[in-house]
N, C-alpha and C positions, 0 to 999 in steps of 0.2 A: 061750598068748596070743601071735600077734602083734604085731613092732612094724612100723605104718609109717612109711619114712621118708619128709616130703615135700620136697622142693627149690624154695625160692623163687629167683628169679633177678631182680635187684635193678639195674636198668640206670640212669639217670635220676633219681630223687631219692633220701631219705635217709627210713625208713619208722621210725617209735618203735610199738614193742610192748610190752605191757602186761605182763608176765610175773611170777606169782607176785607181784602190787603193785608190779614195781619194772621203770620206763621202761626201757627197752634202746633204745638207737637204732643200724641199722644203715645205714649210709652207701656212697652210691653209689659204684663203681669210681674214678670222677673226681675225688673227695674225698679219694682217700687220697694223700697225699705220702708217697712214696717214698726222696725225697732231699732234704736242706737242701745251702745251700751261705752260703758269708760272701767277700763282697768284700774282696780284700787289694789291699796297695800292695810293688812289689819293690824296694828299693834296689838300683841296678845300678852304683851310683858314679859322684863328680864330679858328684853332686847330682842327676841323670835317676834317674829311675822309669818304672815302666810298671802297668799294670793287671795282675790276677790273680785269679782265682775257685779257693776251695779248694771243693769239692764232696761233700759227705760224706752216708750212710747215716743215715735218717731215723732208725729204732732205733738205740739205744746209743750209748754215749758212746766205744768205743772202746776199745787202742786199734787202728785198722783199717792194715791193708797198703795204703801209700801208692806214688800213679803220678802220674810230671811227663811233661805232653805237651810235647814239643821239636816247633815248627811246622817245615813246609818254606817253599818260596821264596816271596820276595814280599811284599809288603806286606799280611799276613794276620793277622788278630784271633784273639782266642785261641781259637776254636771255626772256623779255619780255612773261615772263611765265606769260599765259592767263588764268588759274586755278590751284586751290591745287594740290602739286606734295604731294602722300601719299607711304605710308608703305602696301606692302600686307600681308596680316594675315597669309597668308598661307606659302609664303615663302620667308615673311621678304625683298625681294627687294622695293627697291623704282620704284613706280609708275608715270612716268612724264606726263603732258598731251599732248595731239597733239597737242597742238596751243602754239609753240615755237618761233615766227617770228627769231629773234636775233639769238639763236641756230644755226638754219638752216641756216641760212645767212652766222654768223661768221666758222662753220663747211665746208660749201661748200665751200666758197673763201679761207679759208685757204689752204683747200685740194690742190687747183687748185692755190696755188703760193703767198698769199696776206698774212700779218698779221695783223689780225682782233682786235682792243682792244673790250671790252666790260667794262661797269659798271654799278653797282646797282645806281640809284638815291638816292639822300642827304638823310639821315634819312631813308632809306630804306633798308629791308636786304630780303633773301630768303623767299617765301610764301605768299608772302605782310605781311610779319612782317614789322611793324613802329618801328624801332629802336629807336627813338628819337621823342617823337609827341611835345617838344619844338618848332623841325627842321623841322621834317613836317607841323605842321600848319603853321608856320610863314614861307613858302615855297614862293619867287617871281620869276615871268619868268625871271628876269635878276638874282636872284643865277642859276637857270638852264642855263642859256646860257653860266654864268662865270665858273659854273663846266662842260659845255662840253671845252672850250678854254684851262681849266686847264688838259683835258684829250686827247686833241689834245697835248699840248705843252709835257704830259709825251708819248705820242706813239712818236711824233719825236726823242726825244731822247734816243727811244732804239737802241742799236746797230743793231738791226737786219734789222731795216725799213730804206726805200729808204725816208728821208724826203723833197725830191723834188718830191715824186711823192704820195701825200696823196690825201683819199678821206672821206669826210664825208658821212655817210647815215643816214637822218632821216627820223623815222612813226610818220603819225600824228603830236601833238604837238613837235617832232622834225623837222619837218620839218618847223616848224615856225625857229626852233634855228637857223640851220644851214645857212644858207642865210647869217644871220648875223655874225658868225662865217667869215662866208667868206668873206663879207664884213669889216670887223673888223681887218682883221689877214691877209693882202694881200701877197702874195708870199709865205703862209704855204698851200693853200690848189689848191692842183688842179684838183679837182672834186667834185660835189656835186650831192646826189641822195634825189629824194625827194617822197616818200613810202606815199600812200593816202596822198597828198597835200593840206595844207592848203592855203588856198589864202584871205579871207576875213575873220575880226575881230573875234574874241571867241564869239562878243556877237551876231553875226548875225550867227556863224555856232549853236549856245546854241538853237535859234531861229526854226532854219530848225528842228533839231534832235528833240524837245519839242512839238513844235506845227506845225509844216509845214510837217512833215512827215506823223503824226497822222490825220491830217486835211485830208488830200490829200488819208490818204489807208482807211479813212471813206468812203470820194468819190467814192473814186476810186472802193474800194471793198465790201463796206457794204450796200451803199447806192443804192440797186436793182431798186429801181423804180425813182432814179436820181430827186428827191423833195428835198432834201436836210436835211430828216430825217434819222436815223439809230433807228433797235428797237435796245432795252435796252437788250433784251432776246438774241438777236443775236451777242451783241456786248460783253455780258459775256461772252459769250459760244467759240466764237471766240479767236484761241490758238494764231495768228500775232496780232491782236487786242488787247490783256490780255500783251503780251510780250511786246508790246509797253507802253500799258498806268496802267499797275499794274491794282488795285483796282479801279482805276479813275471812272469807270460808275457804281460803287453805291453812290458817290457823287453826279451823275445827276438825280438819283432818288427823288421824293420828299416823299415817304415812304420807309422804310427799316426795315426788319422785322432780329431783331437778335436772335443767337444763345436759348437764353431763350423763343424768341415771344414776345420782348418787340416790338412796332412798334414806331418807330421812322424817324423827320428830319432829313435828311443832304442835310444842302444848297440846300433851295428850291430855290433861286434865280436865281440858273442855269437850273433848271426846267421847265421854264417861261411861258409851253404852258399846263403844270400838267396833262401830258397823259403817257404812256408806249411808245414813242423815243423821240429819241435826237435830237434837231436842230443840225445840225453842226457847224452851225454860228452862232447861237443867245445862245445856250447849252456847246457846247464841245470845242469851241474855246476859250469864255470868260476862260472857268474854264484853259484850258491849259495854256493859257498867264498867270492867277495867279500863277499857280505852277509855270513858269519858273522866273518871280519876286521875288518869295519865295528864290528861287534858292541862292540867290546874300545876304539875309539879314543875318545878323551879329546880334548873340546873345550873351548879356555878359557871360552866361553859353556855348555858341555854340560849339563843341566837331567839328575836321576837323580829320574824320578818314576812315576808306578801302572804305566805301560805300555813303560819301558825298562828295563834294567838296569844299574846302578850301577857306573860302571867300576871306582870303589874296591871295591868287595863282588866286581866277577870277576877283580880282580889278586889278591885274597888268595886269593880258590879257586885260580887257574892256579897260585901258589905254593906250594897246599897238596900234602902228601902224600900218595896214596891211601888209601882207607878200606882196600881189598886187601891195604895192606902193613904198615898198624898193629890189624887185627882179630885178629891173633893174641897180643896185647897184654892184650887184653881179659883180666883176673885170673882163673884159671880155676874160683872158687867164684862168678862170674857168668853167671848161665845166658841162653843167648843164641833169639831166636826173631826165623825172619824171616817175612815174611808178602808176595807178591808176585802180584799179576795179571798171568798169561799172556799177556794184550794191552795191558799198558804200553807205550803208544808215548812216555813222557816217561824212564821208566828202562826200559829193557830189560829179558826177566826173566834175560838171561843175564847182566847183574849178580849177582844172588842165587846164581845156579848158583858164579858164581868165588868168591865169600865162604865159601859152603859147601863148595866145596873145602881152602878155605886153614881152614877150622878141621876140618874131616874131617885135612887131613895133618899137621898140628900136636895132633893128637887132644885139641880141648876139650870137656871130661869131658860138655857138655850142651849140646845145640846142635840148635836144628829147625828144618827150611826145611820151609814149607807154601806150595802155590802150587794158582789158582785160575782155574778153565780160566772163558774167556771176560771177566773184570772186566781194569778198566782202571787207570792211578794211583792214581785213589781211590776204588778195590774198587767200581765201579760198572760192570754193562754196557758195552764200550767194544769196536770193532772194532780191528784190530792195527794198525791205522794212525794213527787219532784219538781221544783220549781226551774222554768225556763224563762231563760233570760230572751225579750223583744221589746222593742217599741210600746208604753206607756198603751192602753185601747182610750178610743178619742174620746169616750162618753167618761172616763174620770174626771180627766180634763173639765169636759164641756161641766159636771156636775161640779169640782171645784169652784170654777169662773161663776156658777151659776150661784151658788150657796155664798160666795164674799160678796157676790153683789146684790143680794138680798136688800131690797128696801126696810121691808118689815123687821129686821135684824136691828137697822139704828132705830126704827120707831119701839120694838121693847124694851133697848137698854137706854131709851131716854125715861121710859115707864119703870122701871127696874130703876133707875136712879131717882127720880123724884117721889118713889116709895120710900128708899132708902135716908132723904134729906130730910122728911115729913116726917 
């Protein structure tokens, strides 16, 4: 006797069969949740709070290998919403954007067995609402490092998380945090993921993104007859050239005809040769090192809000230590992974390269640099110039989820420790 077998395929609603008298209901894909999550509150001290979502694995109660996302820069919610999440007109749903990094992240590892906390930054709530611009201006890397430590010590003590088996993940300016986090806090953390890595000072990455980028795609791309001028005509007109430096080259102009036909100076002194191009080096370098000097000054009126940067948050970076010189710090039963796109025009990927060396010559016992041709800051599609904001690409993911759950990961640092006890 044959058996056949036949395959129904079940899209759209939820179908009850009759079987042997007793109802069986099978339910559409769409029905099934995957992951629960419970809204928390962080104590950060001195009485501020901030929002949090712990995200946990639909089956079982646990308990599950817990992961705290550390955010990067900026006035960013705890799913590192890259733009306005809006209302559609038409039918009233909410609109989210595709450049979720944290979302994705905390969504997938959950699915797949982990519980994921999340949190809003000090003083920050949904939208890039400033909740607090007391709390956000007077923002210093060491509150941020103390408010991830404080959300490391509230994930250990949920009941649902394995607290011997934690990981931190941070983007960008998280990934300055966490290093030290892990340094700081020995035998809470045993993993650390580090998302476009920072390796050198704030003021020397301020440097690259300012003038070393713009310098270099003048060069590189505008500069046809390799003299070292750009025309003016070409550098307006030009949409990665405009994206980088805003309005910047009617500055270098030494006439400027406005809106009315008034004609006017601006800053003939970066003009210096009084023709239609730009020196690159004698025109468009001087004027960019002023803007990034600008950058740092402190006005007694100064306003630190969605679209500047807070001069108290860049004197503590410029005073901080590099990530470069305290990652070999990192305890060495903490295994470390970085993860960085090839066209980061916001961290270089030759950050990641100097990190990986400095734990290559220090030989810590576990340490993987994966890098991924063509994605941008945040693992999306991006040209080497400008970074675009989209949707996380699925293989970071799939390569995280794949690297935390590494068997051979607990088998060396059980090796790595009873070297250590011996």
């Amino acid at each position: 006797m044959s058996l056949k077998i036949v395959a129904i395929v079940l899209s759209v609603y939820s179908i009850s069969f009759l079987f042997c008298g007793v109802a069986l209901t099978v339910h559409s894909q769409s029905d099934l949740h995957t992951t629960k999550y419970r809204n928390m509150v962080i104590e950060l001290g001195n009485g501020l709070k901030t929002n949090a979502r712990l995200n946990l694995p639909a089956n079982g109660d646990g308990p599950f290998p817990g992961v705290l996302l550390v955010p990067g820069t900026g006035p960013v919610d705890m799913n590192e919403t890259l733009a306005l999440v809006r209302i559609d007109n038409e039918t009233g749903s909410v609109v989210y954007p595709p450049a979720r990094p944290f979302f994705q992240i905390a969504e997938y590892l959950s699915e797949r067995g982990f519980a994921v906390l999340q949190y809003d930054k000090r003083g920050v709530g949904a939208n890039f609402t400033i909740l607090d611009n007391n709390v956000w201006g007077n923002i210093t890397f060491d509150d941020l490092k103390q408010d991830a430590e404080n959300a490391l010590d509230l994930l250990i003590q949920q009941p649902e998380v394995d607290a011997n088996h934690v990981t931190l993940v941070g983007h960008s300016e998280g990934t300055m945090i966490v290093p030290r986090v892990a340094i700081d806090n020995p035998g809470k953390v045993d993993n650390i993921v580090l998302m476009g890595a920072v390796a050198q000072n704030t003021r020397e990455l301020l440097y690259f993104q300012v003038v070393t980028n713009r310098v270099l795609y003048a060069q590189q791309v505008l500069d046809h007859n390799h003299n070292g001028l750009v025309s003016v005509q070409e550098a307006l007109e030009n949409p990665v050239f405009s994206a980088l430096t805003g309005n910047l080259t009617l500055y270098l102009t030494q006439n400027f005809t406005t809106a009315n036909g008034t004609t006017v100076q601006l800053h003939p002194q970066y003009n210096t040769n009084n023709d239609t191009f730009i020196s690159i080096n004698d025109e468009l370098k001087p004027r960019l090192i002023d803007g990034l000097k600008s950058i740092a000054v402190v006005t007694p009126d100064g306003k630190c809000g969605l679209s500047t940067l807070c001069p108290i948050w860049l004197a503590s970076h410029y005073a901080l230590t590099p990530t470069l010189d305290i990652i070999s710090k990192v305890p060495s039963d903490t295994s470390i992974l970085i993860q960085q796109g090839k066209n980061d025009s916001e961290v270089p990927i030759q950050q990641a390269f100097l990190l990986q060396q400095e734990l290559t010559q220090v030989r810590h016992p576990d340490h993987t640099l994966m890098t991924y041709p063509d994605l941008g800051h945040n693992f999306y599609p991006s040209s080497q110039w400008l970074n675009v904001d989209g949707p996380m690409e699925q293989t970071v993911l799939e390569d995280l989820f794949d690297w935390l759950s590494d068997p051979v990961r607990d088998f060396k640092k059980l090796t790595i420790l009873s070297s250590q006890i011996s």
